[in-house]
N, C-alpha and C positions, 0 to 999 in steps of 0.2 A: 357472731361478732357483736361486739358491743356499742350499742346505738353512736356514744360519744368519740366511737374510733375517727381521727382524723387523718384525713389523706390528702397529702401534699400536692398533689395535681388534681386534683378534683376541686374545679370552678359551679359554687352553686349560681344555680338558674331554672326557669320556669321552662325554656324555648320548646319548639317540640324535638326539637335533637334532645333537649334532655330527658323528656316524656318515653321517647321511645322505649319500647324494651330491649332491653338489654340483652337479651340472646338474636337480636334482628342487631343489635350494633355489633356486634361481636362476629357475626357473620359478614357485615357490609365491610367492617374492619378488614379480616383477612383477605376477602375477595379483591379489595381495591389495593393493598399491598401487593397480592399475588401480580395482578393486571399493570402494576405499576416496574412491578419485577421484570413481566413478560413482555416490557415492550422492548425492542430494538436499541440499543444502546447509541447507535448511530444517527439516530433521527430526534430531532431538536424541538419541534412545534407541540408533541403529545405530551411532553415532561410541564410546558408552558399550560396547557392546559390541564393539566394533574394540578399545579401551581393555583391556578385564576381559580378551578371550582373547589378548592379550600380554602382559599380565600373568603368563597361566598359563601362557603360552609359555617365560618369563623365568625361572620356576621349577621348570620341567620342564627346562631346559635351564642350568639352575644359573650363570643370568646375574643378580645382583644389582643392584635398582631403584637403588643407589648409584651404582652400576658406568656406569648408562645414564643418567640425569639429568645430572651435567657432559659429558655429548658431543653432549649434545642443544643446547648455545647456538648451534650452527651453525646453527639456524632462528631466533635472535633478528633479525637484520635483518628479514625476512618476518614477525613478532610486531610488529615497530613500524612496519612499512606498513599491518598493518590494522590498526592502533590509530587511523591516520589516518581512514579513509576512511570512519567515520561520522558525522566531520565536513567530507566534503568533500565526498558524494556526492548527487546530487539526488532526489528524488522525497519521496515521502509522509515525514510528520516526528513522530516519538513523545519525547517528555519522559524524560530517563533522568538520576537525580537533578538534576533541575531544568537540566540540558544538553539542547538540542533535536537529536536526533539522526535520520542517514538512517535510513529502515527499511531499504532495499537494502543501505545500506553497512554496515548491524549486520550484516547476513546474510552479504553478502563477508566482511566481515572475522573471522565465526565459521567460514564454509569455509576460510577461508585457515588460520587459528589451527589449529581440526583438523582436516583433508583432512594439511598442513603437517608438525602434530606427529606425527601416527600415520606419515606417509610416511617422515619421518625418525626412529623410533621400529622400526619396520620395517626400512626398508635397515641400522638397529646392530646388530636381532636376526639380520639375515645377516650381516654382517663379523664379530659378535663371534661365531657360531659356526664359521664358515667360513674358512681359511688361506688365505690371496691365492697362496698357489702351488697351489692347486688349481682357482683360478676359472678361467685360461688354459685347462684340461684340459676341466672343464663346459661353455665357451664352445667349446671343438672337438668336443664330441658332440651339443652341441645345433645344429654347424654353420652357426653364426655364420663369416662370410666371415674367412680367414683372414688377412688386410691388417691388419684390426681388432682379433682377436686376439694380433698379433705386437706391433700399436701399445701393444696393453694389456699383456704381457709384460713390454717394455721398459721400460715409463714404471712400473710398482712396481717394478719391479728395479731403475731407476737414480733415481728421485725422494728420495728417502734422501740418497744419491750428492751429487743436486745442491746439496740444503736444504745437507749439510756442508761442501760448496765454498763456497757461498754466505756460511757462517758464517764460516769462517777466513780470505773475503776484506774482511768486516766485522772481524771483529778485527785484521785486518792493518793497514785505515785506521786504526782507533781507535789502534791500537799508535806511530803515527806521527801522533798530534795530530791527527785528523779527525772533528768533532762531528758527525755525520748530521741531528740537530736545528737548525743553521745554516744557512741560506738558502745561502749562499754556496757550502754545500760539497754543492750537488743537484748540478754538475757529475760532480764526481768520484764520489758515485754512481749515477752516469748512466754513466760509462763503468766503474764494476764490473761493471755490468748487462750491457752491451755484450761485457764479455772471457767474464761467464759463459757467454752464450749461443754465443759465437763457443767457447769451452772444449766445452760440451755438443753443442756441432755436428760439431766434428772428433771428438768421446770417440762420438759415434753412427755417425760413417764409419768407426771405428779397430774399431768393435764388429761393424757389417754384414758391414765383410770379413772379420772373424774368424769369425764366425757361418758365410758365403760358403764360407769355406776348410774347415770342418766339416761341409760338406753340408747346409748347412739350406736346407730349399728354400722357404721363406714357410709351411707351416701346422707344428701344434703336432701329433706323432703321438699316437695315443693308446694311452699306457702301461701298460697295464694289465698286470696280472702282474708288475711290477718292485716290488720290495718298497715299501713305504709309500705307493704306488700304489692308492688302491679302486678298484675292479673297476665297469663300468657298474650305471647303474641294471635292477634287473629290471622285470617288471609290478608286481611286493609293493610296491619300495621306494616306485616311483612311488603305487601307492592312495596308503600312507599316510603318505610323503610330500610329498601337496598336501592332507591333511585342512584343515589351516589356510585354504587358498584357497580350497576348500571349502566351508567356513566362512564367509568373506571374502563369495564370491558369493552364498551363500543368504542375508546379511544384506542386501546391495546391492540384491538384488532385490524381497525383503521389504519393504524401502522404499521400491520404487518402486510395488509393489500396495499398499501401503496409504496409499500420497498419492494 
């Protein structure tokens, strides 16, 4: 990938959240989703505490609650499904300002709310400390199959690429009288659609083979030693690490002994 690739959720910084490697964040990542998934949707105090130590994550790692709060509406569709579902879903029925509401579907729709916001509260605190040209690297020492790797590679390095083709074939119509708000004119962007894909399909053959002709054989090597390269994780980085997940799991579990 190309040093001056930019990524939109990636906050530079020094902290040691940033320091870290990237396949010790990658793992802390999923463990504490997982743990945050596996707790009890009924109990109230461990979601608080998922809360307060991202919090202190956020400020150890000189990530600003401003910073993360507009990135987070990507969970608003999933916030207005469970808004529904205390009025839709069956069983036992409690009074909530003079509205008769599911008891199940208050419960779904409070896991869904936080399980939801913390997960994606979570996967920001990884992008925003972590450079997407590192993930490829994490994801070949943690030996992730390298098919998947390669897919992941390409698709940040060229999704950029396509969003600006995208754009200037919209401004193109527009530039020639074509309102995308008109019923009339779905055709013709139905067949913009059509050229980008048919664009991005040959732009992915014209790349394979260049890739092909360079000796790449399908996995990512791992670079270490080349300058701006870090170096594997050790035993140290690993402890501490996954303190976080850590963390993560000994609330997860705390809540399942005490329900």
């Amino acid at each position: 990938m190309g040093a001056g690739h930019y990524h939109p959720l990636y906050r530079e910084g020094s902290s040691a959240v940033h320091c870290t490697p990237v396949e010790v964040k990658i793992v802390c990542a999923i463990v504490t989703v997982l743990a945050i998934v596996a707790t009890p949707r009924e109990m109230f105090w461990p979601f608080a505490l998922y809360a307060a130590a991202l919090m202190c994550l956020w400020r150890y790692a000189n990530v600003p609650l401003r910073w993360i709060l507009p990135r987070m509406v990507i969970e608003l569709p999933f916030v207005l499904l469970a808004v529904l579902l205390p009025f839709a879903e069956g069983g036992a029925r409690v009074s909530v300002l003079g509205a008769s509401l599911s008891e199940p579907g208050l419960y779904a729709a409070w896991g869904i709310v936080a399980k939801g916001t913390l997960g994606v509260a979570t996967s920001l605190t990884f992008a925003a400390t972590t450079h997407s040209r590192d993930l490829p690297l994490g994801l070949t020492r943690l030996r992730v199959p390298a098919l998947i790797t390669t897919i992941l590679v390409l698709m940040l390095r060229y999704i950029d690429l396509l969003a600006g083709e995208a754009t200037r074939m919209r401004n193109a119509r527009l530039s020639r009288g074509d309102s995308p708000r008109v019923i009339h004119q779905v055709g013709a962007t139905a067949r913009g659609v059509g050229g980008l894909f048919l664009r991005s399909y040959e732009r992915g053959e014209r790349v394979h083979l260049s890739m092909a002709s360079r000796g790449f054989t399908g996995s990512i090597p791992d670079m270490a030693g080349i300058a701006g390269v870090a170096a594997p994780a050790d035993s140290r980085s690993w402890a501490t690490g996954l303190i976080p997940a850590y963390f993560a799991v000994a609330i997860a579990l705390g809540a399942w002994v005490v329900s």
